[in-house]
C-alpha positions in Angstrom: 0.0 0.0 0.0 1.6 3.5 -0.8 1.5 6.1 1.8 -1.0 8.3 2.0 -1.0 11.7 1.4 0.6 14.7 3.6 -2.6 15.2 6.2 -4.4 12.3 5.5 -5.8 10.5 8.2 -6.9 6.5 9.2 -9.6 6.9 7.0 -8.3 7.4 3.8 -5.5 4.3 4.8 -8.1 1.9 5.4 -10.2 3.2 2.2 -7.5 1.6 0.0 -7.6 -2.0 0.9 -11.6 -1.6 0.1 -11.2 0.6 -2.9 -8.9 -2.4 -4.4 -11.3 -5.1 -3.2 -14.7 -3.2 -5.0 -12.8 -2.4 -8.3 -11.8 -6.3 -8.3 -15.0 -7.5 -7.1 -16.8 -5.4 -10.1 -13.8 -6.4 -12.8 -14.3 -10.1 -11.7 -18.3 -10.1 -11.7 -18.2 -8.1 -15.6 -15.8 -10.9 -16.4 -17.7 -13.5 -15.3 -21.1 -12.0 -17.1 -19.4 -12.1 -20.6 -17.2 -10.2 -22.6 -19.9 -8.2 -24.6 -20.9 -6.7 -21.3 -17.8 -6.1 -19.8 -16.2 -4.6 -22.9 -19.1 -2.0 -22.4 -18.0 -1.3 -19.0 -14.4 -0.9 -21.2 -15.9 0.9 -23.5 -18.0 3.5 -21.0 -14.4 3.6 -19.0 -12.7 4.9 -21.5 -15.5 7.3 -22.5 -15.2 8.7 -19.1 -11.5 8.7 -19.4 -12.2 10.7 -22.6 -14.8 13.7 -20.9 -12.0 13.6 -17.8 -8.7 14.7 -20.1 -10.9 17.1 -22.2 -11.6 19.1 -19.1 -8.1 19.3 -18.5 -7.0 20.6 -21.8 -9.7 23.2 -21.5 -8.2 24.4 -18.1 -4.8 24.3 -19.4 -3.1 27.8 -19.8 -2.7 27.9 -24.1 1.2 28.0 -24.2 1.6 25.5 -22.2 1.8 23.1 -25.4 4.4 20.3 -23.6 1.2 19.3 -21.1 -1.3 19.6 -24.4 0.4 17.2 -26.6 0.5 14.9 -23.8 -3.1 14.9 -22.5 -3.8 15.2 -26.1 -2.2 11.5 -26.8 -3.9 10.4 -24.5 -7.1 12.0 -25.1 -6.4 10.2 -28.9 -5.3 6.7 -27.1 -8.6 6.2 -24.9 -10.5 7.2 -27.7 -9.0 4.3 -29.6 -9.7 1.7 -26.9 -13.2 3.0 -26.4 -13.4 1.8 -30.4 -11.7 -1.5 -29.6 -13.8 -2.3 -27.1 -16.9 -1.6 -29.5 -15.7 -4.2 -32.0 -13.7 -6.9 -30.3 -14.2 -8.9 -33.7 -11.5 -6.4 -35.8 -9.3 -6.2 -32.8 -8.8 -10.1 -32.3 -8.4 -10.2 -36.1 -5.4 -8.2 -36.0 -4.1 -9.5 -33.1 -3.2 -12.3 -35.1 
């Protein structure tokens, strides 16, 4: 477990162990439903993802173009996996 922030308290350091358990807990239970729906919960991740960096680059100061072009990749990146995970099919066929 990493150590948690300057002024953090108990709270937050027994938070982790349960954060970790939930996000397994739901990655095992979309697993287990099938790949169609837990490729949506990819899909609707990376969407999110996608909103999250946008509002960064909009509160970004204009010249500073070193952190644009990275949240920018990355704004292009979960973009593309939000597409994989719409067509699995075209993935796995060039996967191969």
């Amino acid at each position: 477990m990493r150590p948690a922030p300057a002024g953090a308290g108990w709270p937050y350091q027994l938070s982790q162990p349960r954060l970790y358990a939930a996000s397994f807990g739901l990655g095992a239970l979309a697993g287990a439903i099938g790949d169609r729906i837990s490729l949506g919960f990819v899909a609707a991740t990376e969407e999110q993802v996608g909103h999250h960096l946008e509002a960064h680059l909009r509160k970004l100061p204009i010249d500073d173009k070193r952190s644009r072009a990275v949240l920018e990749q990355m704004r292009i990146d979960e973009a593309q996996h939000e597409r994989m995970a719409w067509n699995p099919v075209a993935v796995a066929s060039r996967c191969r």
